[in-house]
Structures are given as structure tokens and as C-alpha cells.
C-alpha positions, 0 to 999 in steps of 0.5 A: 644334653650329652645325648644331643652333641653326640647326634650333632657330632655324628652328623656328617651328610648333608642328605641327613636331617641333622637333628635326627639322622633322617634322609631328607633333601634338606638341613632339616627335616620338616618335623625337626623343621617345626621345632625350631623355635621362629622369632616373629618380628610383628611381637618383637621390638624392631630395633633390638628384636627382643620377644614380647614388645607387640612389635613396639619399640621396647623401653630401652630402646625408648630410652636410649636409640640404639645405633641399629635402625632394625634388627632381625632373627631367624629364631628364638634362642631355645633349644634346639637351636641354642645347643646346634649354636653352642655345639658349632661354636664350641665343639668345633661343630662349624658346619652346622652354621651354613645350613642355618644361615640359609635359613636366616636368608630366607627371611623376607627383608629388605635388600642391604647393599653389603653384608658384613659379619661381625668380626672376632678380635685376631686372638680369639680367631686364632683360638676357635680358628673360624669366626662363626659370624662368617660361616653364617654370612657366606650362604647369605651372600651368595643366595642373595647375591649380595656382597659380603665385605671382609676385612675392613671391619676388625675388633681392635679390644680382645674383650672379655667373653660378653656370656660372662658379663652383666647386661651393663658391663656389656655394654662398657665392655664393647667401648671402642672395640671396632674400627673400620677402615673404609667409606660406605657414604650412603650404604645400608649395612646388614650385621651377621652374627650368631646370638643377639643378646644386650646388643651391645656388640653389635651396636659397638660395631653398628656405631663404626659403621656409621661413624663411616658413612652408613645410612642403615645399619640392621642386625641380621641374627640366627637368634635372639634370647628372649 
């Protein structure tokens, strides 16, 4: 691993495959390209996205509808991906985020009528000093040419770190941690984020959201864990 932050760390170009250091047009070049491990939504379970369902809702969501309609991934939360996410995230690495939100845009999905990234709670925005949901947001906007809503959604709980939790305590630990301020009467709302795990984040922010007068809210993620 200590081998592969450093080749991330060194990546400074963008006419660089930022996976091997190769000349390429792109991000990626396309044998790097090919590694990069493709969620498919036709094996997946369309509300929570997770892997394996025969693309029927899972039990879960059987049990409890969650406030998510859909819910969408660019890949699976494998290497390579999960340690260019963890590098940006962690190491300060944020640049590589954009080019992979290019490629969550390029995911044939139904036009929302605004984007909104999965906000940080101000102490945490101040301690990683980006919200990594954003920087995948913005290409999404603009190749889209969609409208990416800042500010009106904030995370009010400076929660504890959801990696940290159980599958329930995730789910009590995102209880009341958004607020919206604002009307979407009639809205359909795409959610950016980096990783979708429980969902329950996400789900936390989908039922603010609503409770604001959204039609439709989706999940839009750079990955799922299987």
C-alpha cells in the first residue's frame, strides 16, 4: 500500500494516468481504466445499491423503505479505487476526486433538477479543510449543467466517524444531524457523496430533504461496498 499512496502522492499532471504515470488525454488510462471495478445497477438493489440482489430490492430495504427512491455508484468500493478515495480523503490528495466524479457523470441517469453534496459538519470541514463530497460534485455539475445548491443543506451533529460504528449504531448516530433551509416543492434531488456503506448519512440527509418538499431524492456515489 505504502508503494501505492506514493505513485498517487507523485501525481501532478493531468496528461498523466494517474495510476501508473503513463501519457495519456485522460485521468486514467484505458488498461488502468479496465481495473477500476464497475458497479452494476441490473445486479444491485435499486434503493441502497448494494452488490448481489439480481437487481431486486434487498431485505432491508424490504423491511424498512429507506427515504432514498435510487440509489447509484460509479464502482465498487475495491482497490484501486477505495485507496485513491482514501488517499484524497486522507492524505490531502483532493485532486484526484474531480476526475472520478467525471466518471460517476458519465453514468446514464435520469437528470435531477439539483445536486447537492453531502455536506460536513463545520469542525470536520475545518480539520480536512474540503468536504470531499463537493470536489465530486462540481465536474458533475458542470458537465451536466446542472445546478449544485450550496449551503442550504448543513450537518448540525459533529458526529462521530461512521467507519468507526456498527451497521446499527450508524444509523442512531446520523438521528437529527441535518437541517435544511429552503423549499424544493416538487424537486428531484441527486445526493453526492464518496462512499455509500449503511446509507444511513445519506438517508439522514434524504429525509431533510424531503421533509422540505423534495419529490425525489437519489444517492449519487463514486462507490459502494459490497
Amino acid at each position: 500500500m505504502s508503494n501505492f499512496f506514493s505513485s498517487i502522492l507523485n501525481y501532478i499532471t493531468p496528461c498523466q494516468c494517474i495510476l501508473c504515470g503513463s501519457a495519456c488525454q485522460k485521468a486514467f488510462c484505458p488498461p488502468c481504466l479496465a481495473t477500476l471495478v464497475r458497479w452494476q445497477a441490473t445486479e444491485s438493489c435499486p434503493c441502497c445499491a448494494i452488490p448481489n440482489t439480481q437487481g431486486h430490492r434487498c431485505g432491508q430495504c424490504l423491511k424498512a423503505s429507506p427515504a432514498l427512491d435510487k440509489s447509484y455508484a460509479a464502482f465498487i468500493y475495491t482497490d484501486p479505487v477505495a485507496s485513491l478515495i482514501q488517499a484524497a480523503k486522507f492524505a490531502q490528495q483532493w485532486t484526484l476526486l474531480p476526475p472520478l466524479g467525471q466518471i460517476l457523470a458519465e453514468l446514464p441517469l435520469t437528470r435531477p433538477d439539483v445536486l447537492i453534496a453531502l455536506p460536513l459538519h463545520a469542525a470536520r470541514l475545518r480539520e480536512r479543510g474540503f468536504n470531499q463530497a463537493l470536489e465530486i460534485a462540481r465536474p458533475i455539475a458542470e458537465k451536466l449543467n446542472i445546478q449544485l445548491e450550496m449551503g442550504r443543506l448543513t450537518r448540525q451533529k459533529n458526529t462521530e466517524h461512521q467507519a468507526r460504528l456498527s451497521a446499527n449504531a450508524r444509523w442512531q448516530n446520523m438521528r437529527n444531524a441535518f437541517h435544511y433551509a429552503g423549499d424544493l416543492s416538487g424537486a428531484r434531488v441527486a445526493l453526492i457523496d464518496d462512499v455509500m456503506t449503511s446509507g444511513a448519512s445519506l438517508n439522514a440527509a434524504a429525509n431533510v430533504l424531503k421533509a422540505a418538499g423534495a419529490r425525489e431524492v437519489e444517492a449519487w456515489v463514486l462507490a459502494r461496498t459490497a
